[in-house]
N, C-alpha and C positions, 0 to 999 in steps of 0.2 A: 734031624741029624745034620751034621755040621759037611760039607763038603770037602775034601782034601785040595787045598791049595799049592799051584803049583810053583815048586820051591825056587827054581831056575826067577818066577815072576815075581818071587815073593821080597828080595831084594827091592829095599827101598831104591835105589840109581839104577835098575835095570826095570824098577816099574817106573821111573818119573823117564825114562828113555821111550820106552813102548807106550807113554799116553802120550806122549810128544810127538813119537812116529804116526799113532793111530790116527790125526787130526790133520794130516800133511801127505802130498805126495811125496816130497823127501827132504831131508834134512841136513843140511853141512853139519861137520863135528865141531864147528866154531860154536855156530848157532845152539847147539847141543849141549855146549861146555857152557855158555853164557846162561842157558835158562837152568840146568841145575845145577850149576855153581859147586860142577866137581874139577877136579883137576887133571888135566891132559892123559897124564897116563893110569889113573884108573879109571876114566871114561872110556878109555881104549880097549882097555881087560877087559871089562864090563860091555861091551859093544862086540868084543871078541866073543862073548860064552855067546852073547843072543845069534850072533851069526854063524854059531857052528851049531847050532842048535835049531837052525832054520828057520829062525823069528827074524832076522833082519838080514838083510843085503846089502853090501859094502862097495863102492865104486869108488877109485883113487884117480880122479883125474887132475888137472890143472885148472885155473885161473889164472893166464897171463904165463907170466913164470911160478907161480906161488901155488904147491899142492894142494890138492882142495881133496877131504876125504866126503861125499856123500853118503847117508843112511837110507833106506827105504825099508818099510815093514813090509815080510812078505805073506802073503795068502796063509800060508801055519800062523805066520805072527798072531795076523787078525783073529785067526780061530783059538789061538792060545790065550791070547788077552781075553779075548769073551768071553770062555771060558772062567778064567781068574775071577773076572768081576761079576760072574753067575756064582760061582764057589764062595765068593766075598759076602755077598748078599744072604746067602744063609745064614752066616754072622751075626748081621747087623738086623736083619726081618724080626721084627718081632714073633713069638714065640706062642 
């Protein structure tokens, strides 16, 4: 039987976000916007739902004069994403 996948992860730019997070202690929104090649403000919506959602944590600090927004995956994140790619794998297992 197929595992229910969860829908919040199932977005294509909210999962290429959360494997990105998963490999890194954290991550500028620059660096973020560069590797999946979305654009500023629906990176942000999208980075928005994961952090009210309690998959990522959001830090607004500086560099220099220049805002600098950091990501980090938090402890849910990790367990949500393992999750996902457990669910995933029912899928794709052969039968």
């Amino acid at each position: 039987m197929f595992k229910e996948l969860n829908p919040l992860l199932h977005s294509e730019l909210r999962l290429a976000i959360m494997s990105l997070l998963i490999g890194v202690e954290e991550a500028d929104f620059t660096y973020i916007r560069k590797e999946t090649g979305a654009t500023a403000g629906n990176l942000s919506v999208q980075i928005d739902k994961l952090a009210k959602a309690g998959y990522v944590e959001v830090t607004k600090t500086f560099k220099g004069k220049m805002p600098c927004t950091l990501c980090k995956i938090t402890a849910q994140g990790v367990d949500a994403f393992e999750e996902y790619v457990e669910a995933l794998k029912s899928y794709i297992s052969p039968r």
